[in-house]
C-alpha positions as CSV (number, residue, x, y, z in Angstrom):
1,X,-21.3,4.1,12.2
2,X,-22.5,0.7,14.5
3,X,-25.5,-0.4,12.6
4,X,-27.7,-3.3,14.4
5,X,-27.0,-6.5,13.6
6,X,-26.9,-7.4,9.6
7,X,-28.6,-4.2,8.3
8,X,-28.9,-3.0,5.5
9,X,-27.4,0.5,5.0
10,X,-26.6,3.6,2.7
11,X,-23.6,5.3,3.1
12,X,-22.5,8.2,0.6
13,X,-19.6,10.2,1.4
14,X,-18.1,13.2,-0.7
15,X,-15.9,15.7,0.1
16,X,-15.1,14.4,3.0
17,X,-12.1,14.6,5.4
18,X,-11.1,12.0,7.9
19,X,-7.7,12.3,9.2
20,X,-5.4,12.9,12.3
21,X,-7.5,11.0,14.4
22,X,-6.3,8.5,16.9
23,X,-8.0,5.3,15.5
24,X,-9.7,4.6,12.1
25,X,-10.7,7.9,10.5
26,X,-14.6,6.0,9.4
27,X,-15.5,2.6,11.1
28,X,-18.2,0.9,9.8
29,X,-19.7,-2.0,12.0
30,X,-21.8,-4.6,11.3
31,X,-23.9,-4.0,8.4
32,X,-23.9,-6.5,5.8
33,X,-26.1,-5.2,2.8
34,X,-25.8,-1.6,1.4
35,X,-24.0,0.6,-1.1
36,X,-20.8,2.8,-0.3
37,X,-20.3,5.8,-2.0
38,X,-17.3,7.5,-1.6
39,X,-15.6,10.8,-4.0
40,X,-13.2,13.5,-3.7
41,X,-12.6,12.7,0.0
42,X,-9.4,11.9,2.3
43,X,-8.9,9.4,4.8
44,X,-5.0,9.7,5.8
45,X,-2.6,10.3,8.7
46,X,-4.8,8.2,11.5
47,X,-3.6,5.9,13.9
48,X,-5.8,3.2,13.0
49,X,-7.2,2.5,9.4
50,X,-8.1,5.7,7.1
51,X,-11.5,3.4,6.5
52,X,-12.6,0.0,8.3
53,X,-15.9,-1.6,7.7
54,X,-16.6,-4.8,9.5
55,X,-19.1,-6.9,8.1
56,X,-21.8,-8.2,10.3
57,X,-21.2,-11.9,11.9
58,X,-24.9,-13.0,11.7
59,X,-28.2,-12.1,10.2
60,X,-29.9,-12.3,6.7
61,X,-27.7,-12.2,3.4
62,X,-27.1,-8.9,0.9
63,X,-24.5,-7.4,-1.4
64,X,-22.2,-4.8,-0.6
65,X,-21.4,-2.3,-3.4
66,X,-18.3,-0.2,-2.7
67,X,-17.7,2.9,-5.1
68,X,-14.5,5.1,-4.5
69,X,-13.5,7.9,-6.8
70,X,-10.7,10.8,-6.3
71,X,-10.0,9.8,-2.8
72,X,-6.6,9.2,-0.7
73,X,-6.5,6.4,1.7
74,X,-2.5,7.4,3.0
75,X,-0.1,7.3,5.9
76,X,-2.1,5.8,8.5
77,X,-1.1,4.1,10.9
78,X,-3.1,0.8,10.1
79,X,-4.5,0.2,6.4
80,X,-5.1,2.3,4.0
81,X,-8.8,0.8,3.4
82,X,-9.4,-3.1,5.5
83,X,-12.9,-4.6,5.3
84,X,-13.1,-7.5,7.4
85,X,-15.8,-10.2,7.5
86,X,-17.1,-12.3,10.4
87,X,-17.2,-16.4,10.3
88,X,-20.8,-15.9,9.8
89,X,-20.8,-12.9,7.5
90,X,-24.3,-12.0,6.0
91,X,-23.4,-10.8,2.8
92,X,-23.3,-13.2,-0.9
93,X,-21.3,-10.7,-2.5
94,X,-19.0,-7.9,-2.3
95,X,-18.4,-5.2,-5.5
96,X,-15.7,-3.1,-5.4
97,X,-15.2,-0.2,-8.4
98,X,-12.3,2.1,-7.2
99,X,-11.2,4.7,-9.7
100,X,-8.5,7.4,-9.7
101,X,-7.3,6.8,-5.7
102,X,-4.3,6.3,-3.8
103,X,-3.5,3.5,-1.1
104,X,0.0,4.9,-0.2
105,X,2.8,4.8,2.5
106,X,0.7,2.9,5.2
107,X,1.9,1.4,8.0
108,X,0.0,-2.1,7.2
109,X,-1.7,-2.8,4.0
110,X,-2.8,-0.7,1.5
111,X,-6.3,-1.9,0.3
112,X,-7.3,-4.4,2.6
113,X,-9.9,-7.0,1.4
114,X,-9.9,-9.6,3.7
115,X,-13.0,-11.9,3.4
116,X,-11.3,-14.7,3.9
117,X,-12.6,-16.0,7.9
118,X,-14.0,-20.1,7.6
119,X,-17.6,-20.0,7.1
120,X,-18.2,-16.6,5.5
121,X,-21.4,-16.6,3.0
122,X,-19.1,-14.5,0.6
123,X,-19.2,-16.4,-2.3
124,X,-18.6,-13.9,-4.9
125,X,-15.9,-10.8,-5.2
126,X,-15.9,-8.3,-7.5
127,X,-13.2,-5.9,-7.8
128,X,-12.7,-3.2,-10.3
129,X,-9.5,-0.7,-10.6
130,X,-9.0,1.9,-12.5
131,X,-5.6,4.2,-12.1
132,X,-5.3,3.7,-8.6
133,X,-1.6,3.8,-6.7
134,X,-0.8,1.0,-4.3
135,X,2.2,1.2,-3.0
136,X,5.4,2.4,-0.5
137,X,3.2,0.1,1.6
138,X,4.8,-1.2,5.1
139,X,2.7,-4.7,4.2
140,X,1.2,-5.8,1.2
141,X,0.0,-3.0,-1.1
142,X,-3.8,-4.6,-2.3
143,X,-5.2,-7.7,-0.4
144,X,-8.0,-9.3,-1.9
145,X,-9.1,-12.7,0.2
146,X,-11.9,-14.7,-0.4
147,X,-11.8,-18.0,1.3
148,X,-15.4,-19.5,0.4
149,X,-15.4,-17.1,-3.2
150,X,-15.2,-16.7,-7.1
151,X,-13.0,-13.4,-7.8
152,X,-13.0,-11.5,-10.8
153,X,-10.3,-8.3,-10.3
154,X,-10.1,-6.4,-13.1
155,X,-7.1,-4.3,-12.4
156,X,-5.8,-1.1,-15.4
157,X,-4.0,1.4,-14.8
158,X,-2.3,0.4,-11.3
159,X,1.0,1.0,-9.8
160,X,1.3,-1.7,-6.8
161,X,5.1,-1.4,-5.7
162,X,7.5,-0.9,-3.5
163,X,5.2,-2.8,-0.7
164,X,6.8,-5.3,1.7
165,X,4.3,-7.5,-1.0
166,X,2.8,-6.4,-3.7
167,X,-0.2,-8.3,-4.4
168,X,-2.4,-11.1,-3.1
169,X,-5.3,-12.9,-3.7
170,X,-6.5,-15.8,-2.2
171,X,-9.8,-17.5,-4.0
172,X,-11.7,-20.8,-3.5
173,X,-14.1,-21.0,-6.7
174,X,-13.2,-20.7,-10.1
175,X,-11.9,-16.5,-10.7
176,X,-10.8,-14.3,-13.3
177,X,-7.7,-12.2,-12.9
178,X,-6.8,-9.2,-15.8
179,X,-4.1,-7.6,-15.2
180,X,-4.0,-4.3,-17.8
181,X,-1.3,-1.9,-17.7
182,X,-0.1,-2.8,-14.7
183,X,3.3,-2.6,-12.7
184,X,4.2,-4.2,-9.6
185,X,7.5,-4.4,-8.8
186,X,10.0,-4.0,-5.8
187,X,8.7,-6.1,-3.8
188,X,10.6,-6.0,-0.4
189,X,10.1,-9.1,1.2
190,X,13.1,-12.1,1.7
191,X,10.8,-14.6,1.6
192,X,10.8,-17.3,-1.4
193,X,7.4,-17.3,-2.5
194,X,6.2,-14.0,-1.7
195,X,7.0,-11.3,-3.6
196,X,4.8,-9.2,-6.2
197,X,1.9,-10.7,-7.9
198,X,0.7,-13.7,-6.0
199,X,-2.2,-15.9,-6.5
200,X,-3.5,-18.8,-4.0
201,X,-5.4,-21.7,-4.1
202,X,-7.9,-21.8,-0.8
203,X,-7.1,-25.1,1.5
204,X,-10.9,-26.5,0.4
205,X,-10.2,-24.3,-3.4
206,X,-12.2,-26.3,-6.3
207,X,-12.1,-23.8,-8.5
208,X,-10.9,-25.9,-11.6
209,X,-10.2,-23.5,-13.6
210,X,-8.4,-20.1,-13.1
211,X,-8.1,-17.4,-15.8
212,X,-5.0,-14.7,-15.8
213,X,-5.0,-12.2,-18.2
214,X,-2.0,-10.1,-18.2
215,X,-1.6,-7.0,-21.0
216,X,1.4,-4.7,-20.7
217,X,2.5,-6.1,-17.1
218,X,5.9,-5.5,-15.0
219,X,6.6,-7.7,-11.9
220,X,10.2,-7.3,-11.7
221,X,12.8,-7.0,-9.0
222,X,11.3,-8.4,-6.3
223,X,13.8,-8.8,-3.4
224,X,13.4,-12.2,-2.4
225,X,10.4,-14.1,-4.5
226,X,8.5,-14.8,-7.8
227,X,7.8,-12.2,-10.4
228,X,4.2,-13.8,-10.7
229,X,3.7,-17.0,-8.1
230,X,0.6,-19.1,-8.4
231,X,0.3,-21.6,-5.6
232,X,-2.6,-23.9,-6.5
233,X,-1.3,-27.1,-4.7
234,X,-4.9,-27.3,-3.0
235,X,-6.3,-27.0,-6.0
236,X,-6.0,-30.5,-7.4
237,X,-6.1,-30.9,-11.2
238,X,-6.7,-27.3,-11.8
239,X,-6.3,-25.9,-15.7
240,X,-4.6,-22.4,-15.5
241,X,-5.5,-20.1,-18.7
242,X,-2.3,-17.7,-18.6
243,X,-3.4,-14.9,-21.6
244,X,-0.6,-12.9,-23.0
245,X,-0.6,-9.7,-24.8
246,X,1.8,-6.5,-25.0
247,X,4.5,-6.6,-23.1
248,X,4.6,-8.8,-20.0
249,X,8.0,-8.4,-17.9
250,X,8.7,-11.2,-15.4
251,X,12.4,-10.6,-15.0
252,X,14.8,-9.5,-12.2
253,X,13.3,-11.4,-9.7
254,X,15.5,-13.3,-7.0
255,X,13.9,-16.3,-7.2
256,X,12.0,-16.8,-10.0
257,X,10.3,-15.1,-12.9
258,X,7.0,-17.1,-13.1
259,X,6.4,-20.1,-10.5
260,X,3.6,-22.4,-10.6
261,X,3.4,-24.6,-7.3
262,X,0.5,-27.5,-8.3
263,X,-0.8,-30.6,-8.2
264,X,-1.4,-32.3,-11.6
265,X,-2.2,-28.8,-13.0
266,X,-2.6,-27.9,-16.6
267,X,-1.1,-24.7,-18.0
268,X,-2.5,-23.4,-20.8
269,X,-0.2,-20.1,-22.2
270,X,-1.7,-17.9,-25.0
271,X,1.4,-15.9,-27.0
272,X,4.2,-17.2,-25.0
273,X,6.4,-15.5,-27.2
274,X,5.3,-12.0,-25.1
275,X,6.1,-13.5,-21.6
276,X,9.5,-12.6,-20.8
277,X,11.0,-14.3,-17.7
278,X,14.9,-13.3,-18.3
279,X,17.4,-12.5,-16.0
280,X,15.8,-13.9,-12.6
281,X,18.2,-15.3,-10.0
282,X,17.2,-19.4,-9.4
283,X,15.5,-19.9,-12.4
284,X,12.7,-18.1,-15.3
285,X,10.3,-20.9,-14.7
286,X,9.5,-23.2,-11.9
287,X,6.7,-25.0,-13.3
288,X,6.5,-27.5,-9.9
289,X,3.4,-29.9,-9.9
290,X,2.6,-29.1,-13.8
291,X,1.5,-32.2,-16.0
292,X,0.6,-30.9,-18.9
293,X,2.1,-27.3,-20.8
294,X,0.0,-26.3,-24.2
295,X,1.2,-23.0,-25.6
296,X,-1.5,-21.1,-27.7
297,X,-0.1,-19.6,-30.6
C-alpha cells in the first residue's frame, strides 16, 4: 500500500496471510496518520520483512495507532515487524498495543521500532505488550527507538531471549519503562555493554528523569554484557527511579548484573532487597558516573 505523501489512512487486517513472498509480506509507504488493525493473521517466511511501514518524510502531523492481536511475525528473512520513519516524519505520536503474538527466529530483528532518524516530529511513543514472544532472533529481539521522544513501554507477559540482543530502547524525553513478568535472557552478543535489557540516553536526551519499573524480571546469562545496562551519559544530571517488586534476577551475566553508565546521575532504588545481581562475571554493580544512591525501603 504507497499512500500519497503524509496521508492519513485506515488499514484493518484479519485473517490474513502474508508469507513466502520474495520481499516484505505488507509494505506500507508513506502515510503518516491512521490506525492499523491487525488479528489472527500471519506474516512469516518472506525474504524481506513479514510487515514494513515507512512513515511519510514530509507533510502535515497525525498519530499512528498500531493494534496487533493473535498474529505471527516469524522466520523472515528481514524483521519480524520494522517501522521506519523519515528525517521529516509527519506523525507526533506512534501507539503500539500488541497482544498475544510472536516475533520469532528472524533473520534481523524481531519487532522493529525504529523512529529514531534526526529531525523526526515523533515526540511521543507508546508501546503496550501483552504475552507476546520475542525471541531466537538473529538481531535484537524488540527495538524501540525514539530519538526526539518520551517512551512509555509497558511490557507483561514477554519472553525476549535467545536474540543476538534482547532489548533496546533508545529515548530523548523523560519515559517510563515497566517491565511485568518478564524474561530476557541469553543474550548472544560478545560485546560489553550489549546484552539483554538495555536502555539509552539520546545524544541531545533531557529527559531528567527516567522511571524503570521491573516486577518478576529475569535478565540473566547474557554472553558477553549487562543483565540490565542503562547508558545515560548524555543525559547529564539525570535521576533514575529503579522500582522493585517480586523477584528481579540480574545474575549470570558476563559482565555485569546491573550497569549504570552516567554523568552526575541519581539513582533512586525502591526494595533493593528484591534486586538480585549475584553470580555475574566482572562485577554485580557498575554504578559508573553515579553521585548520589538513595535506597527506598
Amino acid at each position: 500500500v504507497d499512500a500519497p505523501t503524509a496521508a492519513a489512512l485506515d488499514v484493518n487486517l484479519d485473517t490474513v496471510r502474508a508469507t513466502d513472498n520474495f520481499g516484505d509480506g505488507v509494505e506500507l509507504d508513506d502515510f503518516a496518520a491512521g490506525t492499523i488493525n491487525v488479528e489472527d493473521s500471519t506474516f512469516s517466511d518472506n525474504a524481506g520483512a513479514g510487515f514494513s511501514h515507512v512513515v511519510a518524510d514530509s507533510g502535515g502531523a497525525g498519530t499512528i495507532t498500531t493494534n496487533i492481536k493473535h498474529s505471527s511475525f516469524d522466520e523472515n528473512g528481514g524483521s519480524g515487524y520494522a517501522l521506519a520513519a523519515g528525517a521529516n516524519a509527519a506523525a507526533t505520536r506512534a501507539s503500539y498495543d500488541v497482544a498475544h503474538s510472536t516475533f520469532d527466529d528472524n533473520t534481523r530483528n524481531g519487532f522493529d521500532l525504529n523512529a529514531g532518524d534526526a529531525g523526526t516530529d515523533i515526540v511521543r511513543i507508546d508501546v503496550t505488550f501483552d504475552h507476546v514472544s520475542a525471541s531466537s532472533n538473529s538481531g535484537i529481539g524488540v527495538v524501540v527507538v525514539g530519538n526526539d521522544a518520551a517512551l512509555d513501554v509497558d511490557f507483561e507477559h514477554v519472553e525476549s531471549s535467545d536474540n543476538f540482543r534482547n532489548m533496546l530502547f533508545e529515548y530523548e524525553d523523560a519515559s517510563t519503562f515497566t517491565f511485568d513478568d518478564v524474561h530476557s535472557n541469553d543474550a548472544t552478543s560478545g560485546t560489553t555493554n550489549e546484552g539483554n535489557i538495555e536502555v539509552v540516553a539520546d545524544t541531545d536526551a533531557n529527559a531528567n528523569t527516567i522511571t524503570i519499573n521491573l516486577h518478576d524480571v529475569e535478565a540473566k546469562g547474557a554472553a558477553g554484557g549487562n543483565g540490565l545496562f542503562l547508558n545515560v551519559l548524555a543525559d547529564t544530571g539525570i535521576t533514575i527511579n529503579l522500582n522493585v517488586d517480586g523477584d528481579v534476577e540480574l545474575k549470570n551475566n558476563i559482565e555485569h548484573g546491573l550497569d549504570v553508565l552516567a554523568d552526575g546521575a541519581t539513582l533512586n532504588i525502591d526494595n533493593n532487597e528484591h534486586l538480585d545481581t549475584s553470580d555475574n562475571g566482572a562485577s554485580n554493580r557498575q554504578l559508573t558516573g553515579v553521585d548520589t544512591i538513595v535506597y527506598v525501603e
